[in-house]
N, C-alpha and C positions, 0 to 999 in steps of 0.2 A: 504494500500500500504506500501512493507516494507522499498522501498526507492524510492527518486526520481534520472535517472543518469540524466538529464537536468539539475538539479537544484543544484546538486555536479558540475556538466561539466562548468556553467557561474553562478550561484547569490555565491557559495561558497567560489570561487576565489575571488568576489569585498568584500563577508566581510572581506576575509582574509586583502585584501588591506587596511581596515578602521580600521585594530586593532582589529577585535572581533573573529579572530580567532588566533592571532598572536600565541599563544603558542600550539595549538591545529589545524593546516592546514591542511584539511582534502587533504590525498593522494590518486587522483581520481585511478588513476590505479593501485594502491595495494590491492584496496578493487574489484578487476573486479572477479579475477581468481576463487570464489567462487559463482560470481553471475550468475545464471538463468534465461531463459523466464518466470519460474513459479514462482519470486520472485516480482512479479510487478502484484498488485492485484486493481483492482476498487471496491470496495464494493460486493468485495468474487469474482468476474470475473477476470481470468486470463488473459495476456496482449495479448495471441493469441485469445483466442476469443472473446475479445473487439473488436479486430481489424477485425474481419471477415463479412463483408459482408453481407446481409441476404439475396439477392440475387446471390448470388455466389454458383453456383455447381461444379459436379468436371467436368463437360464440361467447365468451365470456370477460371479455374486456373489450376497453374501445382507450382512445388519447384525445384529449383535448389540451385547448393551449391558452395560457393565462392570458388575461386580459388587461389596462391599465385598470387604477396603479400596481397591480401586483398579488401577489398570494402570502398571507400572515398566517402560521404554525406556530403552536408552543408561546405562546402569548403570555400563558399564564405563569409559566417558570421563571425562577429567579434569577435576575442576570442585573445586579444595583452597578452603577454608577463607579467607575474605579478612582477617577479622576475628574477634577472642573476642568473646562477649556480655558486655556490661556490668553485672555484677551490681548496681549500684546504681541501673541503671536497667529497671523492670520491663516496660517496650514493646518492649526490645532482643532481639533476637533474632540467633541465630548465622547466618552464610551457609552456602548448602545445599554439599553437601560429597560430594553422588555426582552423575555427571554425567543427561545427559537429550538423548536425540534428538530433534530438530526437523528438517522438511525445509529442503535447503539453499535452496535458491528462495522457497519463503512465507513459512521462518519458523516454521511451524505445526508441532506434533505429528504423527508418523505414525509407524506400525508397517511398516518396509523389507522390500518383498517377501521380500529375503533371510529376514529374522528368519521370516516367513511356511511359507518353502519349509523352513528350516530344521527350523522343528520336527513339520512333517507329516511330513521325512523320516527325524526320527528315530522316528517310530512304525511304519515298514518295516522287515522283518526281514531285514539281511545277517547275516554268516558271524559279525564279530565283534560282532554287537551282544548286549547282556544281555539275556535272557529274550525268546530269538528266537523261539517256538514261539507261546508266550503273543501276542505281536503279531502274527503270522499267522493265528493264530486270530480275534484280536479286528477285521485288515482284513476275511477272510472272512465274518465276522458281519458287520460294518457293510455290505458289500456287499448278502449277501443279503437284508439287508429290504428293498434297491431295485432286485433284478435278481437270482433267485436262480439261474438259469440263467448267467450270467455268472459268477457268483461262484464255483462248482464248478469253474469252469475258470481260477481264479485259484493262481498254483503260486511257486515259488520263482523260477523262471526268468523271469517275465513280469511280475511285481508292480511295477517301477520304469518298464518300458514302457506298461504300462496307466495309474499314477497321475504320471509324470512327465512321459509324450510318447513316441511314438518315430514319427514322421512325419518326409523331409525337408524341414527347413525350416519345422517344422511341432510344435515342440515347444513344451508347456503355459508360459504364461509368467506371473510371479508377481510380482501388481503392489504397490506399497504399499496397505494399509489406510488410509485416514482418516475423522476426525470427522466422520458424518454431521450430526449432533442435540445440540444438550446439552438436557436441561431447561429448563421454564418458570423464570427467577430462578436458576438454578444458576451454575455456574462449569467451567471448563476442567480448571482445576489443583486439588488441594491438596497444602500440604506434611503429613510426616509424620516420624518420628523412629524411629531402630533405637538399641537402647542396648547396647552391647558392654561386656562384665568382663571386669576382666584378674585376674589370680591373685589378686592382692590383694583377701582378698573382701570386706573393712572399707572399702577406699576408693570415693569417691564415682563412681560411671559417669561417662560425658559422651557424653552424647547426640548422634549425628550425625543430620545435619537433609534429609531426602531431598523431592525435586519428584514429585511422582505425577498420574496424571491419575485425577481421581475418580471415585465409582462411580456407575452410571447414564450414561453415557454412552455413544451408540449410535455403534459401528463399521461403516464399511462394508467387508468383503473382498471383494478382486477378482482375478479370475481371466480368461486367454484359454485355454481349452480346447478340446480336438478327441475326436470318440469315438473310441472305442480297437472296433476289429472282431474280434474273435477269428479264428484260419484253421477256416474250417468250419463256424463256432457264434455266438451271437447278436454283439449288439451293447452295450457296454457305454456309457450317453448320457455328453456332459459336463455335461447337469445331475444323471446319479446321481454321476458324480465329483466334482462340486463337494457333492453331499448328504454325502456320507462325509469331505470336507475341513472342513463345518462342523461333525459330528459328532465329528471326532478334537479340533476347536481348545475346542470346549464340554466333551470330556473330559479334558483335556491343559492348556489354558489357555494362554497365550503372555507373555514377556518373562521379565523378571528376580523373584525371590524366589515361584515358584508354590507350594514347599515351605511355606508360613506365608498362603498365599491370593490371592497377588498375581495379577493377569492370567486370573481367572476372567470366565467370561460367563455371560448367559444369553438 
């Protein structure tokens, strides 16, 4: 492996802080613009096809590509402030200060099955969820543009058996997304900045400094799916189920700050 960005992104910064790097602080995003998916190696296995599945076909994923501003992971892990910026000097810049998920093995950026399942199952409609009818409605639509016969027989009762699994042994499984593609000359990352006000509406903000991965960048999701048989009545494929999982993630978007445009595709 030629580099780890995990372990530049959080253990780099604390040596910095202990004095062992103090003359030598490695500058996480100067070293991006050059770096690749095919720069992140497991003992000769590139970081895409570590990551791939072995039951995964092409019935069962699809790639899509980020859109501006970008895609935000791991938001919520800790990653404080090492240092203030040097106002005297204008190359300085603050340390990023919201965290960012990378996988624990390569290193590399990915969106955790979890995050994945997460948010297609929040667009299914339980008992307390808000504007339950509204998303019942909008599964059944998405259904029946690819099986309209199937989709008549989609109900309250069967909606998390059909798009979740209900096979022994046998249930849908949700694998991490990663970096198919960057761009010809592009980059992985860019940073970006959220500026928060506090009451004081005359004082000056202070900008916090966030890691993003940029726009254009092509995602591959991945999926192990089984058909779901209806009793009596057609067949529902797991390539229309995974049609309907890429058409909620392009309407819904995924990760952190989608409210301001983060985590859209297309």
């Amino acid at each position: 492996m030629k580099t780890n960005l995990s372990y530049q992104y959080y253990l780099a910064g604390n040596e910095y802080v202990h004095g062992n790097l103090a003359k030598d602080k490695i500058n996480f995003e100067r070293k991006l613009p050059n770096f690749t998916v095919n720069d992140s190696f497991i003992n000769g296995v590139a970081y895409t096809e570590y990551l791939k599945h072995p039951l995964v076909t092409a019935e069962t994923k699809f790639t899509l590509t980020t859109t501006y501003p970008g895609l935000l992971t791991g938001a919520g892990y800790s990653h404080p402030a090492l240092h203030d910026v040097d106002k005297n000097n204008k190359n300085d810049v603050s340390d990023f200060q919201l965290g960012f998920f990378f996988d624990h093995t390569t290193g590399m950026p990915v969106i955790p099955g979890s995050s994945v399942k997460g948010i297609l199952k929040s667009v299914f409609p339980k008992n307390d969820f808000p504007f339950k009818e509204e998303k019942f409605t909008y599964i059944k639509e998405k259904t029946a543009e690819l099986n309209n016969d199937a989709s008549k027989l989609i109900s309250h009762d069967n909606w998390d058996k059909i798009f979740f699994g209900e096979r022994p042994k046998r249930k849908h499984i949700f694998c991490d997304a990663y970096i198919e593609e960057i761009p010809e000359g592009g980059k992985i990352f860019e940073d970006d900045y959220i500026t928060p006000h506090t009451k004081e509406i005359f004082k000056e903000p202070n900008p916090i400094r966030f890691l993003k991965i940029a726009p254009d960048i092509k995602i591959t999701f991945q999926f192990v799916l089984y058909d779901y048989i209806f009793e009596n009545g057609p067949t529902l494929e797991k390539k229309q189920i995974k049609e309907v999982f890429k058409k909620i993630i392009l309407d819904f978007g995924i990760g952190a700050k989608r409210n301001v445009g983060y985590g859209n595709f297309k």
